[in-house]
Each structure stands twice: as C-alpha cells, then as structure tokens.
N, C-alpha and C positions, 0 to 999 in steps of 0.2 A: 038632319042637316048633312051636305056631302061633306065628307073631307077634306077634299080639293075643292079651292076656288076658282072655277073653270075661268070666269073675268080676268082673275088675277093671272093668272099660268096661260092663257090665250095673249094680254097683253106683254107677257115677260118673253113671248115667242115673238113676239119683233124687234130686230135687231136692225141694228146700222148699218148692216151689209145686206146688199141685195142678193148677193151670192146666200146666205144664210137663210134670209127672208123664203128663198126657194126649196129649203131643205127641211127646215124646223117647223113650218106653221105646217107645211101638208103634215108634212107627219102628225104634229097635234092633233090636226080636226080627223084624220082617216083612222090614225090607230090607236092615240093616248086611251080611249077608254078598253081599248081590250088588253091592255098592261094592265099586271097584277101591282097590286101594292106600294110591292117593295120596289118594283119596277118604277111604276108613276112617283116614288121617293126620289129615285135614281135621277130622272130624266126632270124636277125639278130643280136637283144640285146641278145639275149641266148649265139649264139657264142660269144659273147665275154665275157660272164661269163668262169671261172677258169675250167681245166678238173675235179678239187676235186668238186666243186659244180655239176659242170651236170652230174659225175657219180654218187653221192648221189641223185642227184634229181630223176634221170632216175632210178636207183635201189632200187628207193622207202625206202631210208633210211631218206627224211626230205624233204619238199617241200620248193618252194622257197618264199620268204614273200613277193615277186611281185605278184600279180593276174594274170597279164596278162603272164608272165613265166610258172607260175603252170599249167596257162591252154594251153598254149604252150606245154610243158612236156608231159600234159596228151593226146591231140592231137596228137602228134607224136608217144605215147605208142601205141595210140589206133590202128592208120592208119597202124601201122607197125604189131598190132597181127591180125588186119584185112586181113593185104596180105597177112602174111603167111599163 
C-alpha cells in the first residue's frame, strides 16, 4: 500500500484562490512523485497551511518562519519557472 494518498493530497491541492490553484496542483501532478520522502512530508505540511499564508509565501511578500516550508516554497517556485 502507498503511503501517500494520492486522492487525498491531489484534493488538499485545491484551494480558494485561483492564483494558487495555478501554482500547487501543476506542481502536484508534474513533480510530487520525484520528491523524496521527507520532501513529499514537507509539501503535505504546506497544504495544510491557510490559502492567506501560501499566497503571501508564494508571491514572495513574507516567507515562512519553518525552514523546511521556505524551502518547500522556494522548490516549487523554482521547478515551476524551470518548466515553463
């Protein structure tokens, strides 16, 4: 059995904002499975921070005071100006 609930973590990536809706689910479906572990740990604690925090985080108006979020965040920015 997987460890991740792909159902679950697939619907916890849609969020309120359509600004976020654009950043969070690609990233899910293109890169979540080539994160390691402790990575895909990380990037479920994100989801369940507030839409207000991860669009301030993500539009770079305040990071987050976790270490392992900020670089979550910044991971995500990266992979995502990289594909485009």
């Amino acid at each position: 059995m997987d460890k991740y609930n792909k159902l679950r973590i697939e619907w916890d990536c849609r969020r309120g904002m359509l600004e976020l809706d654009k950043v969070i689910m690609p990233f899910y479906l293109q890169f979540f499975d080539q994160l390691n572990d402790s990575q895909k740990d990380v990037f479920i604690r994100l989801l369940a921070c507030s839409d207000l925090e991860l669009f301030s985080w993500f539009f770079n108006r305040k990071q987050p005071t976790d270490l392992e979020l900020q670089q979550m965040v910044e991971h995500i920015q990266i992979a995502l100006k990289l594909n485009n």
